[in-house]
RODO-2510 file (C-alpha; in nm, 4 decimals, decimal comma):
residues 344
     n   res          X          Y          Z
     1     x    -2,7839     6,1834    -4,6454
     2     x    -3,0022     6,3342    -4,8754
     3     x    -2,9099     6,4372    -5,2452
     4     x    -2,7230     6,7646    -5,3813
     5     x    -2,9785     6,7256    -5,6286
     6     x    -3,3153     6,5744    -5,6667
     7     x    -3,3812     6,5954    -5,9993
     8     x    -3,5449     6,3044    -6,1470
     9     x    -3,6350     6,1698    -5,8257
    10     x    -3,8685     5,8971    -5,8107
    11     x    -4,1294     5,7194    -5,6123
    12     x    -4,1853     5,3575    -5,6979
    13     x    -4,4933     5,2233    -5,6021
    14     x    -4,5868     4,7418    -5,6096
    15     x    -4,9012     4,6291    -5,5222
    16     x    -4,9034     4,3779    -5,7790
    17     x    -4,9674     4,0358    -5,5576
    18     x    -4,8828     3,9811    -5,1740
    19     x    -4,6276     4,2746    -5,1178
    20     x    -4,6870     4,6646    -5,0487
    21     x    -4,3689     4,8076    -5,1383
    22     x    -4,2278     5,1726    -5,1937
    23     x    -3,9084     5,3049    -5,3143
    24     x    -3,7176     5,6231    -5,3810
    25     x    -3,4643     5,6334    -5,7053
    26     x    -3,2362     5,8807    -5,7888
    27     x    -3,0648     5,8360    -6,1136
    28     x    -2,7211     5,9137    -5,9925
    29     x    -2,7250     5,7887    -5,6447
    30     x    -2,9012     5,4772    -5,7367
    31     x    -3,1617     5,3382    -5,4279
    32     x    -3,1737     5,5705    -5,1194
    33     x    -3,4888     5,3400    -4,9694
    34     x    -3,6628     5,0751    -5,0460
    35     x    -3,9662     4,9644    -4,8012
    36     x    -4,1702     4,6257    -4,7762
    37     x    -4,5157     4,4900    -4,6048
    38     x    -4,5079     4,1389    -4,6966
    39     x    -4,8617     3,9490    -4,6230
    40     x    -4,7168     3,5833    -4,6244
    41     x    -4,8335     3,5638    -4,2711
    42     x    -5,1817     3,6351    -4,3899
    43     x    -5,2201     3,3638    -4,6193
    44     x    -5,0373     3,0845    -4,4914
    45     x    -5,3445     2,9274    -4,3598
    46     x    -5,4834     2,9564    -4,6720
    47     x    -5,1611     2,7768    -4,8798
    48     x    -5,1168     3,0889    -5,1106
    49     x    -5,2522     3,4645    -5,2000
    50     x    -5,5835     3,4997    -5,1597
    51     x    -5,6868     3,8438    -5,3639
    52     x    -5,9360     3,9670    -5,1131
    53     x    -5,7439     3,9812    -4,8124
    54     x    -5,4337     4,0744    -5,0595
    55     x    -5,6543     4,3929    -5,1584
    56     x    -5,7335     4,4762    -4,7851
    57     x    -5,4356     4,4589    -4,6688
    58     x    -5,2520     4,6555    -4,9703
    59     x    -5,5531     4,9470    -4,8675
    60     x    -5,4404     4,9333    -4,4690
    61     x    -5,0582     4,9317    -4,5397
    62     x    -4,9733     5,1413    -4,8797
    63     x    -5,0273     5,4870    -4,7170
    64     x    -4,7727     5,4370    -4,4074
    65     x    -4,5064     5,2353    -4,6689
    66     x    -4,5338     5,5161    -4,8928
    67     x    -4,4673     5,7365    -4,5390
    68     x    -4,1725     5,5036    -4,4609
    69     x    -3,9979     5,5104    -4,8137
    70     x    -3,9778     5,9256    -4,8608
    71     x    -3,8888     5,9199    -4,4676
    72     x    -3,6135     5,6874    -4,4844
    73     x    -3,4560     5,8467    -4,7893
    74     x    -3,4773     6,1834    -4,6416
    75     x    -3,6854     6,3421    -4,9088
    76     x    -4,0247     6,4642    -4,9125
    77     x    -4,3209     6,4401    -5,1735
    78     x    -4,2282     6,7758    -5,2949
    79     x    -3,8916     6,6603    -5,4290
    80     x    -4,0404     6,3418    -5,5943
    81     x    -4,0619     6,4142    -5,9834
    82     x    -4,1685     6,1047    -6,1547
    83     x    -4,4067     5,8072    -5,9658
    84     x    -4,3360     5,4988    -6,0937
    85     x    -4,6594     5,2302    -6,0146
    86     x    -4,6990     4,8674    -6,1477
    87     x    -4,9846     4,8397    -6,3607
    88     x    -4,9684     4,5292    -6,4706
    89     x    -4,9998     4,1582    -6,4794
    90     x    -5,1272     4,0959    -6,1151
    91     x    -5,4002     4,0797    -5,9106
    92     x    -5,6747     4,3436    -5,9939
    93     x    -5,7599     4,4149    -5,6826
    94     x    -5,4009     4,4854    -5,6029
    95     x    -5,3129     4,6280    -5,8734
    96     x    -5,5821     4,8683    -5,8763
    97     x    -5,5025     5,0060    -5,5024
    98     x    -5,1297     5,0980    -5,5949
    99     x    -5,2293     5,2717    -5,9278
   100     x    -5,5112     5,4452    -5,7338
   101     x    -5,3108     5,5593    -5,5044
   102     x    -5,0035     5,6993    -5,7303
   103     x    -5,2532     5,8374    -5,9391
   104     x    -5,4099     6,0207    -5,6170
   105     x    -5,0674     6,1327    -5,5889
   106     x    -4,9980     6,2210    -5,9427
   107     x    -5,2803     6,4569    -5,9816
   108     x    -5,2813     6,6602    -5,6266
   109     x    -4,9306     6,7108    -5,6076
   110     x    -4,8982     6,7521    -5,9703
   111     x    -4,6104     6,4763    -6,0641
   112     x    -4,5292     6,3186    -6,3604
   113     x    -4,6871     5,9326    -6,3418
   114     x    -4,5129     5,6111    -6,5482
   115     x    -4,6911     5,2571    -6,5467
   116     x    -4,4457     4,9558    -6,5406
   117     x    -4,4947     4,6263    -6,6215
   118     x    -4,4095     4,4457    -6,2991
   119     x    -4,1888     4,1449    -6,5186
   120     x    -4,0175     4,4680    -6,7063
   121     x    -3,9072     4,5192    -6,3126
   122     x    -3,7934     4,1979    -6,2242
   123     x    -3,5899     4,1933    -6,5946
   124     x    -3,4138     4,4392    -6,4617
   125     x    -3,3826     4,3993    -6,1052
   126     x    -3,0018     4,2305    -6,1419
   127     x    -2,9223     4,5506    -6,2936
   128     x    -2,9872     4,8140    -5,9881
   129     x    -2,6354     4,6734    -5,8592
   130     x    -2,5099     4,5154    -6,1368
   131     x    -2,3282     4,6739    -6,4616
   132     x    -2,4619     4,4076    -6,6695
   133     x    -2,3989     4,4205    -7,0257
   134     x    -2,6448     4,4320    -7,3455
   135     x    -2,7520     4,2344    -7,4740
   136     x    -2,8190     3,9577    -7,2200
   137     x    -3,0231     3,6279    -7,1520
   138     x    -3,2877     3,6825    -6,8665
   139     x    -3,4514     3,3469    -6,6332
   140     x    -3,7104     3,5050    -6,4627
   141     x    -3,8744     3,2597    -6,2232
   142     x    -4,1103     3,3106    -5,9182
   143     x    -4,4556     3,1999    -5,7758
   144     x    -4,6369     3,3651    -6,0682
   145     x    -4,4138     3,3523    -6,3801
   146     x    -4,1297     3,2023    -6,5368
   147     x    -4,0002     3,3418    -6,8376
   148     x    -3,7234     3,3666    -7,0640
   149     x    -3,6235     3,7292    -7,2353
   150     x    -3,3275     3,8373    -7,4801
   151     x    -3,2839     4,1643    -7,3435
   152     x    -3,1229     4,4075    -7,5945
   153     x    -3,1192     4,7591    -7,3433
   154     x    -3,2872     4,9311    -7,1127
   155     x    -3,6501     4,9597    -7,2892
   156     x    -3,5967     4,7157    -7,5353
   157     x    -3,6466     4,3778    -7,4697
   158     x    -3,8176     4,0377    -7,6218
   159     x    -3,9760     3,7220    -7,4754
   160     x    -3,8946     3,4361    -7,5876
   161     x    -4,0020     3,1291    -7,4035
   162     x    -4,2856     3,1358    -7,0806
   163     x    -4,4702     2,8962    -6,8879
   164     x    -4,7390     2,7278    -7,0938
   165     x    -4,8977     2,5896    -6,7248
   166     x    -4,7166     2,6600    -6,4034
   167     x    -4,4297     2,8613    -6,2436
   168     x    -4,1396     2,6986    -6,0982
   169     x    -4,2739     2,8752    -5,8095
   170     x    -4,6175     2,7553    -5,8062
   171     x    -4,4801     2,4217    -5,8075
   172     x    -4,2908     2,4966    -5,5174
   173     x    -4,5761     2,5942    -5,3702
   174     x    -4,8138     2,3140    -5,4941
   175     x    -4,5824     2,0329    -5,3964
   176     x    -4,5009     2,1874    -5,0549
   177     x    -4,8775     2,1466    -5,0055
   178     x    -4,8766     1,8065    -5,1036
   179     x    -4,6260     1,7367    -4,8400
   180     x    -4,7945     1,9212    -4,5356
   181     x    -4,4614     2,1816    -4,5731
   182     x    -4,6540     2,5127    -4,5139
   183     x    -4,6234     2,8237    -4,7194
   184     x    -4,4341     2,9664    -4,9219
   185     x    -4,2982     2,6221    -5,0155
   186     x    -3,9558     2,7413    -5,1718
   187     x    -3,7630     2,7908    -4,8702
   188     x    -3,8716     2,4963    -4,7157
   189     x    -3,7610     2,2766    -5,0102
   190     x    -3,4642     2,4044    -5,0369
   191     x    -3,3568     2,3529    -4,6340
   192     x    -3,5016     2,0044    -4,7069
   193     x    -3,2982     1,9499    -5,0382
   194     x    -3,0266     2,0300    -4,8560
   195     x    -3,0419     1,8255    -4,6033
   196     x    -3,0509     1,5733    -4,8460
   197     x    -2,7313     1,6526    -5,0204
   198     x    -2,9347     1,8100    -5,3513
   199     x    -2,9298     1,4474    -5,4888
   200     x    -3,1650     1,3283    -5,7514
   201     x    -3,3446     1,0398    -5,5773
   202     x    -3,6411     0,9722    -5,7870
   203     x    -3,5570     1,1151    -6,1518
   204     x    -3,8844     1,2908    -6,2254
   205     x    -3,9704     1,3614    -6,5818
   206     x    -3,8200     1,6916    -6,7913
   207     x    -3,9897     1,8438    -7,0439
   208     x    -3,7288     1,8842    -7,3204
   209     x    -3,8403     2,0666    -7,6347
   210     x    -3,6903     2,2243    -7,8999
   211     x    -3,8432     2,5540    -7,8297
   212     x    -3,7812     2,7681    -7,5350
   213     x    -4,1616     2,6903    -7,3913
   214     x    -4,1089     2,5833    -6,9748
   215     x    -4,3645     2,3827    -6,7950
   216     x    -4,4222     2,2573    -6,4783
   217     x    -4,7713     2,1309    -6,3584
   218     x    -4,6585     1,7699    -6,5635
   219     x    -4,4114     1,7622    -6,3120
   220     x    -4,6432     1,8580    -5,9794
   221     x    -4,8342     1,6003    -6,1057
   222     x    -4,5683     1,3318    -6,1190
   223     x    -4,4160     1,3880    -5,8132
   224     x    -4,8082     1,3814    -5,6944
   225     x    -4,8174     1,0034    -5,8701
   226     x    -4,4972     0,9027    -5,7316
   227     x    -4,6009     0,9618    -5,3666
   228     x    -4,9627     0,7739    -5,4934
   229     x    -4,7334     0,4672    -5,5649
   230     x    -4,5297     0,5028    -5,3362
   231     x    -4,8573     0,5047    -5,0375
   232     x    -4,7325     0,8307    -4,9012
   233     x    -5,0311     1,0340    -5,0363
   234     x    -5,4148     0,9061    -4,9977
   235     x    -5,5879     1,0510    -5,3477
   236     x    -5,9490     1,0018    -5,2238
   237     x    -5,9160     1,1921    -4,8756
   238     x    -5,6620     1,4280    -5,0407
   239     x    -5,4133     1,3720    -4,7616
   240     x    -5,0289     1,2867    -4,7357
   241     x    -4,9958     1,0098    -4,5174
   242     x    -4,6345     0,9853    -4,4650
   243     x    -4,5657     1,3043    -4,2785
   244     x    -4,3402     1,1452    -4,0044
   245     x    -4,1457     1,0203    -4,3182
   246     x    -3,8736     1,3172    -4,2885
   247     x    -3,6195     1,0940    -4,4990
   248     x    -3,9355     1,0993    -4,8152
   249     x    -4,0002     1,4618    -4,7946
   250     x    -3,6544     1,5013    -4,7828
   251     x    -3,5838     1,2924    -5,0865
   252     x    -3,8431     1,4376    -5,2641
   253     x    -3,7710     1,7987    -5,2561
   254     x    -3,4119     1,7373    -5,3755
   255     x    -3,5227     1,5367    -5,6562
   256     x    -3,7681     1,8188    -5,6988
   257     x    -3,4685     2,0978    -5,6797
   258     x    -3,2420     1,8721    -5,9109
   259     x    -3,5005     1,8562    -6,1226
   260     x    -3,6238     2,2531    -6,2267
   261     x    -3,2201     2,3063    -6,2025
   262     x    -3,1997     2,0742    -6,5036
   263     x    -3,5190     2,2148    -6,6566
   264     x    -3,3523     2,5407    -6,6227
   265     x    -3,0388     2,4602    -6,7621
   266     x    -3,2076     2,3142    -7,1011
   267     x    -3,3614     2,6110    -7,1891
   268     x    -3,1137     2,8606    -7,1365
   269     x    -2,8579     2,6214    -7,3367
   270     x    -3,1100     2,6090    -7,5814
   271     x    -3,1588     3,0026    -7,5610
   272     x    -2,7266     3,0490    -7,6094
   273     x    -2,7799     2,8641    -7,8975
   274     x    -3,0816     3,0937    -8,0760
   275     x    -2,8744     3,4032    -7,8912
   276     x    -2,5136     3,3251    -7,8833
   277     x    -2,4871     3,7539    -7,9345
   278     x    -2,5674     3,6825    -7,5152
   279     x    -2,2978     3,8309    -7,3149
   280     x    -2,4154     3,7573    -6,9716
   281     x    -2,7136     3,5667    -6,8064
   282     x    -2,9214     3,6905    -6,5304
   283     x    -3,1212     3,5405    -6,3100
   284     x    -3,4586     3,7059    -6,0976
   285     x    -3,7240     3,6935    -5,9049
   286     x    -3,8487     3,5093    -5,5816
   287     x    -3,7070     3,1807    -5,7005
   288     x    -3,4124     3,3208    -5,7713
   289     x    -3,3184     3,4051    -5,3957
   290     x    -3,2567     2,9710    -5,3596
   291     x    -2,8929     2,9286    -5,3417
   292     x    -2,8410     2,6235    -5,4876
   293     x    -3,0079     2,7679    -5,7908
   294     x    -2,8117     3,0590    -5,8036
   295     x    -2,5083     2,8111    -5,7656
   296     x    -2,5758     2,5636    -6,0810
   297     x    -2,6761     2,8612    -6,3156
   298     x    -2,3875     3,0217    -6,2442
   299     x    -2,1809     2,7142    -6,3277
   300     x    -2,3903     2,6917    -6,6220
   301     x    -2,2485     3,0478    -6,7783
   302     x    -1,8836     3,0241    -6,6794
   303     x    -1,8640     2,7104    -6,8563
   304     x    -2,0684     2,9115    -7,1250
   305     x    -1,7968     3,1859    -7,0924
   306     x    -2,1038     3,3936    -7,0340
   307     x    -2,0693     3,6296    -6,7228
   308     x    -2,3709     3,5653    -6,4771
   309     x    -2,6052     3,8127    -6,2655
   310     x    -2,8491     3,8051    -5,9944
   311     x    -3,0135     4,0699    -5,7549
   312     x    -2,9733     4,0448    -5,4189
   313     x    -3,2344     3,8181    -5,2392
   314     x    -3,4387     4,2062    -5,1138
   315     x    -3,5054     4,2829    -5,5093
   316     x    -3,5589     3,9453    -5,5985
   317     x    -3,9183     3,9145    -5,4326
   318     x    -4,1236     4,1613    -5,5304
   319     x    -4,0258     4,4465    -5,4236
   320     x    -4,0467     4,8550    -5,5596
   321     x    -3,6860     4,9159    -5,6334
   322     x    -3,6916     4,7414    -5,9194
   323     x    -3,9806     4,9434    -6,0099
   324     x    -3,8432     5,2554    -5,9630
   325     x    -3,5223     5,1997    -6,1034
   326     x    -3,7550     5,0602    -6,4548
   327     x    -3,9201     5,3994    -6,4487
   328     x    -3,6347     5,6379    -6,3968
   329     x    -3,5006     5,4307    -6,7377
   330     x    -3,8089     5,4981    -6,9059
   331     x    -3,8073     5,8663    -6,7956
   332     x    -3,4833     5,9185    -6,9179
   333     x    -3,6681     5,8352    -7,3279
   334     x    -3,9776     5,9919    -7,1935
   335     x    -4,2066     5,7957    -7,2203
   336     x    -4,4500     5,9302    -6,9646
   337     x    -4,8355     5,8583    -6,9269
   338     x    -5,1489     6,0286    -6,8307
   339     x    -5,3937     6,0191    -6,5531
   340     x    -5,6003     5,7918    -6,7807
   341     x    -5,3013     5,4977    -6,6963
   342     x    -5,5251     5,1874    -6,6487
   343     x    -5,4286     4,8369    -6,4830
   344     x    -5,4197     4,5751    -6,7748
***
């Protein structure tokens, strides 16, 4: 049904990596559509995003998503006030086809325009369901970053510990490759780990440090080691030779799971103890849609007598929602830009 009012409708617009996604906001009605192209079938022979074909396919697909988006929420372009568009990080190519395009929009039909920074989205993607309250401790974790941010309101937030190497979901990704799993790796881990009762079977290395720094390409590379020793994985040829070995792969994606859960842990105990003003943890992106994840961090802040968030699993990949809802916040202090909005 659509809205009494439209005012401060808005269009979200992601095109950062793999997805083309579109979504309409309205700031009292909350999320009236939220629309998705996903390209994983276009790169799984290729074991991850390759930003040609990413770029292609966001130039084939953005137009009709768009289409789909204002059509499902029963508005039209002349109601939309405000576009909301990723501008940044991402792929270039990407990137520049969604800003393109809202700017294309911007101009012609003469609406207000608003860049978002696609992690600013995913910070805040537990709140489009969620009344969480400020300030809170954010674990962002997907295929392309992993961060941690004390998040004080809605525009106001700081980072305080990233990747210094890889995501957690790059090494998802990495060591599903490894093990002839396909792609995206995550889910397939997880069903694995499962399977295997989420035990920790091989105790790979954690990085503990003092600060709130996260890295995981050590850890790629010791499970890569341990197969080596273990003569499941040929190093010259570049090939895993156990792949009848369903027990192994098994065995090691637990460990693997076990593993980032406890890496996980450490830094947001750490984090309580630089914050302890934290009134609630959240939890985003892709990675965040694994259960047993969601499960352990949750334990985590009860026992932390924090309260705990997470989006549901659709605005935990990327998706536009999250983008929307992150400009319709910014609206609200005005902070607008211009038709000179660049991808960065």
């Amino acid at each position: 049904m659509q809205p009494v009012n439209n005012t401060g409708l808005i269009l979200g617009i992601e095109s950062s990596c793999d997805e083309t996604a579109a979504a309409i906001y309205h700031p009292q009605h909350g999320i009236l559509s939220s629309t998705l192209f996903s390209q994983a079938e276009l790169h799984k022979t290729y074991g991850g995003v390759v930003p040609e074909i990413a770029s292609r396919s966001h130039i084939e697909k953005i137009g009709p998503i768009v289409d789909e988006a204002l059509s499902l929420a029963n508005v039209s372009l002349a109601d939309i006030e405000t576009i909301g568009v990723t501008s940044t990080p991402g792929l270039s190519g990407s990137l520049l086809t969604g800003l393109c395009f809202a700017k294309g929009i911007a101009y012609g039909a003469h609406k207000k325009i608003i860049g978002v920074n696609h992690l600013q989205g995913h910070v805040y993607s537990a709140c489009i369901e969620n009344d969480v309250p400020f300030p809170f401790l954010c674990l962002t974790a997907s295929g392309g970053h992993t961060s941690l941010y004390f998040v004080k309101d809605y525009v106001t937030y700081d980072l305080i510990g990233t990747t210094i190497d890889d995501a957690a979901g790059e090494a998802f990704d990495k060591i599903a490759k490894l093990l002839n799993l396909g792609y995206p790796g995550g889910p397939i881990i997880e069903q694995l780990a499962r399977e295997a009762g989420f035990k920790d079977y091989f105790n790979y290395p954690r990085m503990r440090k003092k600060n709130l720094s996260l890295s995981f390409s050590g850890l790629k590379t010791a499970v890569l080691y341990d197969l080596v020793k273990r003569n499941a994985y040929d190093l010259e040829k570049k090939i895993f030779t156990a792949a009848d070995d369903l027990q192994l792969k098994q065995q090691v994606a637990s460990s693997l799971l076990v593993c980032i859960k406890d890496i996980f842990i450490d830094r947001l105990d750490s984090a309580l103890d630089e914050y302890p003003e934290a009134q609630a943890i959240t939890f985003v992106g892709g990675v965040a849609c694994n259960a047993y994840l969601r499960e352990q961090l949750q334990k985590f802040a009860h026992k932390n007598q924090r309260s705990f968030f997470t989006p549901s699993p659709k605005y935990c990949t990327d998706n536009a929602a999250m983008i929307a809802f992150v400009a319709s916040k910014k609206a609200e202090h005005g902070m607008y830009d211009d038709l000179t909005l660049d991808i960065f």
